[in-house]
C-alpha positions as a Markdown table, in Angstrom:
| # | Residue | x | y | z |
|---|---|---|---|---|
| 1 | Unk | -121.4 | -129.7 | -14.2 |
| 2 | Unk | -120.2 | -129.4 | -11.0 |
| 3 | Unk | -121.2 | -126.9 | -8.1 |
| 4 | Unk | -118.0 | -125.0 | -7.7 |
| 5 | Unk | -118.2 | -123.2 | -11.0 |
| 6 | Unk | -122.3 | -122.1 | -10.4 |
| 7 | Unk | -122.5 | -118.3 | -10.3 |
| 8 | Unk | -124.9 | -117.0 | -7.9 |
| 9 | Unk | -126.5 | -113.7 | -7.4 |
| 10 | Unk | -125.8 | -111.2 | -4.3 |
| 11 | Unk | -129.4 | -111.9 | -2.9 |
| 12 | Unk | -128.5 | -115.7 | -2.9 |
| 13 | Unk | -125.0 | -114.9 | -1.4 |
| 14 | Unk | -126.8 | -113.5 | 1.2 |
| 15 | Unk | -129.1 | -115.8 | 2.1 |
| 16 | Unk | -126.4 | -118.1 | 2.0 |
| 17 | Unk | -124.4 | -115.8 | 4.3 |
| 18 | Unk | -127.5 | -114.8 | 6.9 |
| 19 | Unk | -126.7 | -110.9 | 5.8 |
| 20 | Unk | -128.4 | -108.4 | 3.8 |
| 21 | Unk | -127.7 | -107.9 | 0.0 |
| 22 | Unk | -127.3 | -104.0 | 1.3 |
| 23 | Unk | -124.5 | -106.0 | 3.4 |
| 24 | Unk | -123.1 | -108.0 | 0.0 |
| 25 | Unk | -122.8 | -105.1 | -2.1 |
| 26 | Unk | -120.9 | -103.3 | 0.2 |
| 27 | Unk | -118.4 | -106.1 | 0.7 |
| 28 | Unk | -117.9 | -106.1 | -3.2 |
| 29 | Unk | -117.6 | -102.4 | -3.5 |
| 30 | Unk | -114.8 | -102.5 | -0.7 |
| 31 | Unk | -113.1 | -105.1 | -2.2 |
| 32 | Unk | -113.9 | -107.7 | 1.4 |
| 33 | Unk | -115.4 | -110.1 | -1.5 |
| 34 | Unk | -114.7 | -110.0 | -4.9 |
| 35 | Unk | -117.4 | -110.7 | -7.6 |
| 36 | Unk | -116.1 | -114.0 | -9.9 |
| 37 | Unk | -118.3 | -111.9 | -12.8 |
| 38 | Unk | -120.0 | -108.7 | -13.2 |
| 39 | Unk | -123.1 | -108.2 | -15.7 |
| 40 | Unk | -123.5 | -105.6 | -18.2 |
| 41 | Unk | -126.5 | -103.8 | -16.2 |
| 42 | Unk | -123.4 | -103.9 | -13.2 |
| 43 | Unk | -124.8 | -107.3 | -11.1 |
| 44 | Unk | -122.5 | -108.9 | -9.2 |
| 45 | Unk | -122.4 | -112.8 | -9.7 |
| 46 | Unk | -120.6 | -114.7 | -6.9 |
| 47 | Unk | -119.0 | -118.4 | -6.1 |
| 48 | Unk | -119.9 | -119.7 | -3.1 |
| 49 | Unk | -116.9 | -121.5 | -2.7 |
| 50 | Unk | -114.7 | -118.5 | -3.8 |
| 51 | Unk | -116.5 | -116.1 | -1.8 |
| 52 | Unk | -116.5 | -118.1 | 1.5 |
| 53 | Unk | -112.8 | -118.3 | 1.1 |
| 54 | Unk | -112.0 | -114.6 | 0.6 |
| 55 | Unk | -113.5 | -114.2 | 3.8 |
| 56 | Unk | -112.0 | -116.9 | 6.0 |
| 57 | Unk | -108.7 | -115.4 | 5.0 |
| 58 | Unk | -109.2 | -112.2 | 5.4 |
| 59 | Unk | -110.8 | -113.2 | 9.1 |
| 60 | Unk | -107.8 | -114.8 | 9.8 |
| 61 | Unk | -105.4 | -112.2 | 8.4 |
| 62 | Unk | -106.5 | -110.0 | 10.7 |
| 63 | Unk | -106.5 | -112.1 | 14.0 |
| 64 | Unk | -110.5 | -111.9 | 13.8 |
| 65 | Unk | -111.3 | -114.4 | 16.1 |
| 66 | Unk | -113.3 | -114.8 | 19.2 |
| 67 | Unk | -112.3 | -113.8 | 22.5 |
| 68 | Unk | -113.1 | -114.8 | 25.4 |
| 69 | Unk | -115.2 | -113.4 | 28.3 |
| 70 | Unk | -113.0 | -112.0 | 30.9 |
| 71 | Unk | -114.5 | -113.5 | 34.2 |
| 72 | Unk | -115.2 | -111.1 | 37.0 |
């Protein structure tokens, strides 16, 4: 079996991510990620892959990268 098609859970996206599941589930109810399966009981499962993905494109859709300092 190979990694790309293991589901994970929001608190493991998040760890995975360095944000809170608080953070996670607000991403998926916004639409910023999108869950690759939602449970009967309404748990989001995720792909790492996928997941890391929808948010480099969306970061570079939106010019989202960093800037820097003006010097004084």
């Amino acid at each position: 079996m190979s990694n790309v098609s293991v589901l994970i859970t929001t608190a493991e996206l998040a760890a995975e991510l360095r944000v809170s599941v608080k953070t996670v589930r607000e991403w998926a109810r916004s639409g910023r990620v999108t869950p690759a399966a939602v449970t009967p009981g309404g748990q989001y499962r995720f792909r790492l892959d996928d997941v890391l993905k929808q948010l480099e494109v969306r970061r570079a859709s939106q010019g989202d990268h960093p800037r820097p300092r003006d010097e004084d």
